[in-house]
C-alpha positions as CSV (number, residue, x, y, z in Angstrom):
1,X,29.2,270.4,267.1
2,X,25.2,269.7,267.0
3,X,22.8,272.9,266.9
4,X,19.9,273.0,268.2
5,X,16.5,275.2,268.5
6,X,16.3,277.4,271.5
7,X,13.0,276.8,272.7
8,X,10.5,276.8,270.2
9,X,12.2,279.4,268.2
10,X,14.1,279.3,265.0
11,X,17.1,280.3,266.5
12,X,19.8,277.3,266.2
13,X,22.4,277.4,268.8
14,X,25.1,274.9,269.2
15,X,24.7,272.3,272.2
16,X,27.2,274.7,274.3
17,X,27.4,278.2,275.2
18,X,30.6,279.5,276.4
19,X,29.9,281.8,279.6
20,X,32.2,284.8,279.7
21,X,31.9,286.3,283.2
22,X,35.8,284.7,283.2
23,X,36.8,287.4,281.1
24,X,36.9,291.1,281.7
25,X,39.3,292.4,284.6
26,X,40.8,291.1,287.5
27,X,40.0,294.1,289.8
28,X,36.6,292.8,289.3
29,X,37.4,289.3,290.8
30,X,40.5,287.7,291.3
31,X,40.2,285.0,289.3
32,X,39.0,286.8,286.8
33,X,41.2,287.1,283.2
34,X,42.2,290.5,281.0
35,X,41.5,290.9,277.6
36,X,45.4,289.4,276.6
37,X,44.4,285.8,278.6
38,X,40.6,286.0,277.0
39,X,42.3,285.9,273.5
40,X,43.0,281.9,273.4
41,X,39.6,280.8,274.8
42,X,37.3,282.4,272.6
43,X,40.1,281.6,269.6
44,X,39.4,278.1,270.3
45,X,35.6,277.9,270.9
46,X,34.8,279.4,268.1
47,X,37.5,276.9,266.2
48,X,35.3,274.2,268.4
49,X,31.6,275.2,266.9
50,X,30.5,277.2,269.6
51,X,28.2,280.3,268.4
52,X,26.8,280.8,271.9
53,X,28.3,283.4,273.9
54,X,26.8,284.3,277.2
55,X,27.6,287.5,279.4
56,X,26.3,290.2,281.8
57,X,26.5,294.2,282.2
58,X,27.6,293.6,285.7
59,X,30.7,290.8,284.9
60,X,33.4,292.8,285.3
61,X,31.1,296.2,285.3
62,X,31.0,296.0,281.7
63,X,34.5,295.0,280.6
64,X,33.2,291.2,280.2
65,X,30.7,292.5,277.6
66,X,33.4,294.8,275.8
67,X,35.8,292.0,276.0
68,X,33.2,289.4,274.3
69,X,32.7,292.0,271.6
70,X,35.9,292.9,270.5
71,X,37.0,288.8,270.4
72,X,33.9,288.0,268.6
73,X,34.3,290.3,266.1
74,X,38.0,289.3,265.9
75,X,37.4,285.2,265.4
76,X,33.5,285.6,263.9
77,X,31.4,287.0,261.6
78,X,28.3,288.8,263.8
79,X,25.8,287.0,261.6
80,X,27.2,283.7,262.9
81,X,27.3,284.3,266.3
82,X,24.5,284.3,268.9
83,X,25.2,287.0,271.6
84,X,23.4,286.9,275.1
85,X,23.7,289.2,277.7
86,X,21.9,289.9,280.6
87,X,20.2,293.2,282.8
88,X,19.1,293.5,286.2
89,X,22.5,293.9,288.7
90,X,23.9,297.8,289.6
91,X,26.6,299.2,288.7
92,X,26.2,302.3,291.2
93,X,24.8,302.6,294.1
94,X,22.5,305.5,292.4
95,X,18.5,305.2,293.1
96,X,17.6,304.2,289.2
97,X,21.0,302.0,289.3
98,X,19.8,298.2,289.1
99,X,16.7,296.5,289.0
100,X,14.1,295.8,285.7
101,X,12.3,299.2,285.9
102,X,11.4,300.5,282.2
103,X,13.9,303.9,282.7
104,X,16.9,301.1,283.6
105,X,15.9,298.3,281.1
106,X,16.3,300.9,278.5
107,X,19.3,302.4,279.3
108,X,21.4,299.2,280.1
109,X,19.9,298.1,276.8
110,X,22.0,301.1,274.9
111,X,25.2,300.5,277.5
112,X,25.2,297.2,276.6
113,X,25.2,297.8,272.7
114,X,28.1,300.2,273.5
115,X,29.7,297.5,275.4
116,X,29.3,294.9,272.7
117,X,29.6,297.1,269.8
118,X,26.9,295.5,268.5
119,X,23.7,297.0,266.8
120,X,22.0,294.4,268.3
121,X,21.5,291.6,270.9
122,X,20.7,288.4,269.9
123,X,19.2,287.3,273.4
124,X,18.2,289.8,276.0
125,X,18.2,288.8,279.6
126,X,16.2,289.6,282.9
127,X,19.4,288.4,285.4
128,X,16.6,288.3,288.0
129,X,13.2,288.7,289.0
130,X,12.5,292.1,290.7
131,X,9.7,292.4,292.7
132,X,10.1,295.8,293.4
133,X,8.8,296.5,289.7
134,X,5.3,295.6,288.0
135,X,6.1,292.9,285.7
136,X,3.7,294.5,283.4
137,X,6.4,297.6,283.4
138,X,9.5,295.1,282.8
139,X,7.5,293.0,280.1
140,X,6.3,296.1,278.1
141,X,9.6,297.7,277.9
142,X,11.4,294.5,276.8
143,X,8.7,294.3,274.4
144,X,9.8,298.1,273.0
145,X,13.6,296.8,272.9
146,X,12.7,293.9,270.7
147,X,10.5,296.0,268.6
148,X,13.1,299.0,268.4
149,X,15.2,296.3,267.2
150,X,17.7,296.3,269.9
151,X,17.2,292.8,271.1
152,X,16.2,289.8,268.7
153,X,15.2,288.0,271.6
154,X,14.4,287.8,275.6
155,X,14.9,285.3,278.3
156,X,15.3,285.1,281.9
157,X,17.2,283.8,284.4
158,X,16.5,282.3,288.3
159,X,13.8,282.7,290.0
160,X,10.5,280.8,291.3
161,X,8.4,278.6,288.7
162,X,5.5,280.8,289.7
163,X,7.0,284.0,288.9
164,X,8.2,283.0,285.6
165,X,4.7,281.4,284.7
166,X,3.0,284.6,285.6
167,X,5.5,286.1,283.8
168,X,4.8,284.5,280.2
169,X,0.8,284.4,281.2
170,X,1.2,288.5,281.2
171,X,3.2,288.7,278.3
172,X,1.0,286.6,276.0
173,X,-2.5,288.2,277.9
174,X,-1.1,291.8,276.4
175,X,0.5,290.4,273.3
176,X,3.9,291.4,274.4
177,X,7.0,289.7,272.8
178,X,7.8,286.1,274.9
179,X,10.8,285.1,276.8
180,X,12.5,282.2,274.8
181,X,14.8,280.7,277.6
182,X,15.6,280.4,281.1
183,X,19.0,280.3,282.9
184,X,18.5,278.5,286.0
185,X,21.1,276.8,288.3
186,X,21.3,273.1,287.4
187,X,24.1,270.8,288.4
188,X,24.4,267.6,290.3
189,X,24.7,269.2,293.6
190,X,21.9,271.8,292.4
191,X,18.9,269.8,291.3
192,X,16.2,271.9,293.0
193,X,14.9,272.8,289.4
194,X,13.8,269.6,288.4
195,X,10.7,270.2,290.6
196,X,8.4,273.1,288.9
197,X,11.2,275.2,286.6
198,X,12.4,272.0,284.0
199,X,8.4,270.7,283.6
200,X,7.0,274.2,283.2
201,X,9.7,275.2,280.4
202,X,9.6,272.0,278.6
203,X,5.2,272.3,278.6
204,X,6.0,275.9,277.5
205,X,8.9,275.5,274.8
206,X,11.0,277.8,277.0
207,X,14.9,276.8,275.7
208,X,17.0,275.7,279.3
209,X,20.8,277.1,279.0
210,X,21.5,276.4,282.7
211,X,24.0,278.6,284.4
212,X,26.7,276.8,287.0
213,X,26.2,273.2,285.4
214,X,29.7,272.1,286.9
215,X,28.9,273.8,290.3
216,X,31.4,276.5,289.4
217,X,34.3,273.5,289.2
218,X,33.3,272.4,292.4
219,X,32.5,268.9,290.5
220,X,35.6,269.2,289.3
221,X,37.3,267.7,292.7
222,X,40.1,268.9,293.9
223,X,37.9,271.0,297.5
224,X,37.4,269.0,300.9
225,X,37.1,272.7,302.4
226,X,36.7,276.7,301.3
227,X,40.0,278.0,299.7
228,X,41.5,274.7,298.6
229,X,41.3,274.1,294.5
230,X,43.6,273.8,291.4
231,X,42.2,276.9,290.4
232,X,42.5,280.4,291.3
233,X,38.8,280.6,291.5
234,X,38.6,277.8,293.4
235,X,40.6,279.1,295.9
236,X,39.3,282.7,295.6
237,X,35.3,282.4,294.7
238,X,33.3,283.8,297.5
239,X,30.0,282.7,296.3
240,X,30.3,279.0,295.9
241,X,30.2,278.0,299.9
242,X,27.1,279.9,299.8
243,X,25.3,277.1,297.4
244,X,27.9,273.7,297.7
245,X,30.1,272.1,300.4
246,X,27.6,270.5,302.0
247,X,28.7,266.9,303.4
248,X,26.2,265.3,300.3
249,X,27.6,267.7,298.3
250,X,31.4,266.2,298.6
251,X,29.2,262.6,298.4
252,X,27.9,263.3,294.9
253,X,32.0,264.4,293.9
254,X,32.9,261.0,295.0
255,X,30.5,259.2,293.2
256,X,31.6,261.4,289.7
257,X,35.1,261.2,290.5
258,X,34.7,257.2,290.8
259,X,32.9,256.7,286.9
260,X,35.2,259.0,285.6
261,X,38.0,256.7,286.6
262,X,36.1,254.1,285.6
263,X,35.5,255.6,282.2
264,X,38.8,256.9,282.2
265,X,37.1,260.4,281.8
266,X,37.8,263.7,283.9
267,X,34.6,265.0,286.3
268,X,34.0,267.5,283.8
269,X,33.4,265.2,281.1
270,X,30.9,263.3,283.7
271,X,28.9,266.2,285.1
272,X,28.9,267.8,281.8
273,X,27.1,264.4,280.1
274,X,24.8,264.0,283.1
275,X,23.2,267.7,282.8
276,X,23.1,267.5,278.6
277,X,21.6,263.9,279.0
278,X,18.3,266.1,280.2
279,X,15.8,266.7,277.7
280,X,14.9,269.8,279.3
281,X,18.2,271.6,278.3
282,X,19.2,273.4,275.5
283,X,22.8,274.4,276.2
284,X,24.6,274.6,279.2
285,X,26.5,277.9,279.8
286,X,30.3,276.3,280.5
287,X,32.6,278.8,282.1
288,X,36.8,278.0,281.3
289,X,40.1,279.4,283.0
290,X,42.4,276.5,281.4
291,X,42.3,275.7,277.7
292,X,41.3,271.9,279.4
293,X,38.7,273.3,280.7
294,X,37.2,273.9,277.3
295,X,38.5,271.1,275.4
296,X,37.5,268.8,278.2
297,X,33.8,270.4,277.6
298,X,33.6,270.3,273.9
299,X,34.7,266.3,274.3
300,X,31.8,265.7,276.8
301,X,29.2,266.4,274.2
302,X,30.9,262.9,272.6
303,X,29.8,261.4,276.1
304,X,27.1,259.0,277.0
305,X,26.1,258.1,280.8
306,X,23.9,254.8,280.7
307,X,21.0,255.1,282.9
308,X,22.4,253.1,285.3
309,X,25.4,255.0,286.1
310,X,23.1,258.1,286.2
311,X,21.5,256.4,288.8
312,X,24.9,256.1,290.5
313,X,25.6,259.9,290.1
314,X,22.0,260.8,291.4
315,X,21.7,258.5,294.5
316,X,23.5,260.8,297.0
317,X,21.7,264.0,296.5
318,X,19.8,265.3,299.2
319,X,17.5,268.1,298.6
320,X,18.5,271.7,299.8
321,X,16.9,274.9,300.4
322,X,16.5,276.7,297.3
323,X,19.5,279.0,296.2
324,X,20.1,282.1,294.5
325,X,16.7,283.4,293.0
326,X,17.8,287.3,294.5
């Protein structure tokens, strides 16, 4: 396993993050595994090198984050491990609920801990932009969590290049603590953020750990239409024929399913090596259901895509609208 910087930090994390939204309850999402079923995939990324662990206080309303805890704690030392999670979603439908006002960045900070059963948070994450709050208000209180010690760090995740540039402009005009990284989308069916997001965090030393990088296993083959898939998320996931299945979309799995053959590799392995082969990212956040699913991840960082057959994964995108920055 290689480690790297985020961003411009000193913080070394290794070249994948394993995201944990898989694990928490089932009444949550289908697909979705208990704390029993969680045991072997965090066993074996921490036996693979992986000290990245990305979650959420809305994955499972909290049960991914006390999951992630108790296994890390159980296969790691906390000194070893980098913890993210993330604030913004509701849990309630109460008034104060959601959102990155100073009142609920401060008390999902403290749920959070609780969740973890951490003291601290290694990187602290806006889940999305909220325009319904002064991004003076949401920069100064995550300034106060860093410097009350509950967070080590702070990133964010999608939204518009402008609103994140304003973003770090605000927080370095007031001296406020800067965010480190950015979780956007990025995949081969997703490439929207090679426009204004990559560019602007690579002039800025802003870490990339891109959310989705395998199209949540739509790359992985398998779909010609909603509710077909290997997996039970595949057949199960709401959210993913909101941002894929597109006919260009099913074009680009051809072309990934046809140099993975070639290479006698799985699409995983390919779509994996194409987003890593970007200078712009740090670590992508890899989700797993299947023990395959992680080894088949750890053995694409071993992976090497030639410029050429690059070019052969990238020549059927199309550009699309752009997706999931609410």
């Amino acid at each position: 396993m290689d480690y790297v910087r985020l961003g411009s930090t000193g913080l070394k994390v290794s070249r994948l993050c394993l995201g944990c939204m898989t694990y928490g309850s089932p009444d949550w999402r289908p697909w979705v595994l208990d704390e029993a079923a969680s045991r072997p995939f965090f066993k074996a990324a921490v036996e693979g090198g992986i000290n990245f662990f990305d979650t959420a206080d809305m994955y499972s309303l909290g049960q991914s984050e006390a999951i992630t805890g108790k296994m890390l704690r159980e296969f790691a030392r906390r000194e070893e491990v980098v913890i993210a999670t993330k604030v913004f979603f509701p849990h309630s439908k109460a008034p104060n609920a959601g959102g990155l006002s100073r009142k609920h960045i401060f008390d999902a900070v403290d749920r959070s801990l609780t969740n973890l059963g951490v003291d601290y948070i290694d990187l602290y994450q806006i889940h999305r932009f909220d325009p319904q709050t002064p991004i003076e208000e949401t920069l100064e209180a995550l300034h106060d969590v860093v410097k009350a010690g509950k967070a080590r760090y702070i990133g964010a995740s999608s939204m518009f290049a402008w609103q994140f540039a304003k973003m770090l402009a605000t927080s370095e005009k007031h001296g406020w603590t800067k965010f480190v990284s950015m979780q956007p989308q990025y995949n081969l069916v997703y490439r929207e953020e090679e426009r204004e997001m990559l560019p602007l965090c690579q002039a800025e030393g802003v870490g990339v750990i891109p959310w989705s990088p395998l199209a949540r296993g739509f790359l992985a083959g398998g779909r010609t239409k909603v509710g077909e898939g290997n997996t039970e998320r595949a057949r199960t996931d709401e959210f993913a024929p909101h941002l894929y299945y597109r006919d260009q979309d099913f074009a680009v799995v051809d072309a990934v399913e046809t140099l993975a053959k070639a290479r006698g590799l799985s699409n995983m392995q390919v779509a994996l090596a194409w987003v890593m082969r970007n200078p712009a990212i740090t670590a992508p956040i890899v989700g797993a259901s299947r023990l395959s699913h992680l080894s088949d991840a750890l053995s694409a960082l071993e992976v090497t895509l030639s410029d050429e057959e690059a070019a052969m994964l990238e020549k059927p995108y199309r550009p699309k609208p752009v997706l999931d920055h609410q």
